[in-house]
C-alpha positions as CSV (number, residue, x, y, z in Angstrom):
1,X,-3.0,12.3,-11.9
2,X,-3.1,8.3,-11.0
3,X,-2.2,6.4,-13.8
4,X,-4.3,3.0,-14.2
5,X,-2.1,0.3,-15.7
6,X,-2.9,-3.5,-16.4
7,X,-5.2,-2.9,-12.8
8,X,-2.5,-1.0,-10.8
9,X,-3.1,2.2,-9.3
10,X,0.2,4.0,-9.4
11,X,0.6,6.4,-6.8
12,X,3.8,8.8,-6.8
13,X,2.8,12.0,-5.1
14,X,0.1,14.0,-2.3
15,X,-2.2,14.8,-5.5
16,X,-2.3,11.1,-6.6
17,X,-2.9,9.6,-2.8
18,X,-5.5,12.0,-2.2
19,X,-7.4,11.8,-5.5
20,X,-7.7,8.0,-5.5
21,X,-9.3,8.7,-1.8
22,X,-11.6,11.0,-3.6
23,X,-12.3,8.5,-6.0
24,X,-13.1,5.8,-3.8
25,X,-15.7,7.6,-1.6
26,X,-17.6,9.0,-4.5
27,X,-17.4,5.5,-6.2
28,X,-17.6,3.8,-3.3
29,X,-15.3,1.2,-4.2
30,X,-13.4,-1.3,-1.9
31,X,-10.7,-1.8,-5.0
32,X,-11.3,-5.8,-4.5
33,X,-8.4,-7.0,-6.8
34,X,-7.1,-4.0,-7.6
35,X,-3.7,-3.2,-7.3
36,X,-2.8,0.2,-5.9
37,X,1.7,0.7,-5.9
38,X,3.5,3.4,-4.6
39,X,5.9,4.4,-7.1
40,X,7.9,7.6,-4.8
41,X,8.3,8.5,-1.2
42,X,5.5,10.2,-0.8
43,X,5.7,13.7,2.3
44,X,2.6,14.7,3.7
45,X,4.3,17.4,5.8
46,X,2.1,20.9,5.1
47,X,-0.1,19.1,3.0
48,X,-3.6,17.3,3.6
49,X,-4.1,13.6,4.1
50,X,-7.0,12.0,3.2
51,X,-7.4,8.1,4.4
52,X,-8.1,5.9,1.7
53,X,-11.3,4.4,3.2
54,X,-12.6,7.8,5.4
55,X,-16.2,8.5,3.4
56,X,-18.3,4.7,3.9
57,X,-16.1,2.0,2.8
58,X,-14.8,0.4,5.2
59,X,-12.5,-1.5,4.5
60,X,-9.2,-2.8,1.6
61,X,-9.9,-5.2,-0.6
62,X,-7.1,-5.1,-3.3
63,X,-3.5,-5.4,-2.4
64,X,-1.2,-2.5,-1.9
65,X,2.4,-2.6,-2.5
66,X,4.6,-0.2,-1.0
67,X,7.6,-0.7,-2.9
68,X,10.0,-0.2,-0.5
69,X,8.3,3.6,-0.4
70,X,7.5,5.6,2.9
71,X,4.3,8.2,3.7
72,X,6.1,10.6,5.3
73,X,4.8,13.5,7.8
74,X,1.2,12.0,8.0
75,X,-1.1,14.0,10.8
76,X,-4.7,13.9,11.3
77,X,-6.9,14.2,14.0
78,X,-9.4,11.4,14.4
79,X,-13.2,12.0,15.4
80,X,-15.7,10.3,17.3
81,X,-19.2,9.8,16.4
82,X,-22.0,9.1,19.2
């Protein structure tokens, strides 16, 4: 679950990274002064990723603070579109 505090997204495992990408492509949301913190080390290893801007937005517009945090074990294969 992400937990929304005084405008701060606090992200602190796979489930919370990937449902705040879920909630900013159906929302469609750039997160322009928002403030999105990673609160663990976060391992993507056997799990999916899912980009934070992969379903129209294109582009960051709060500020993200790592927290001296890592994303670990990220893979994904990117696609072209003709």
């Amino acid at each position: 679950m992400i937990f929304f505090y005084k405008f701060k997204y606090l992200i602190g495992s796979v489930d919370d990274w990937n449902s705040l990408a879920e909630y900013i492509e159906e929302t469609q949301t750039a997160l322009e002064g928002k403030y999105v913190k990673l609160t663990a080390d976060i391992d993507f290893a056997d799990k999916t990723f899912v980009p934070l801007f992969n379903g129209g937005v294109s582009e960051f517009q709060g500020t993200f603070l790592g927290n001296g945090k890592a994303l670990n074990n990220i893979s994904f294969a990117a696609t072209t579109v003709n």
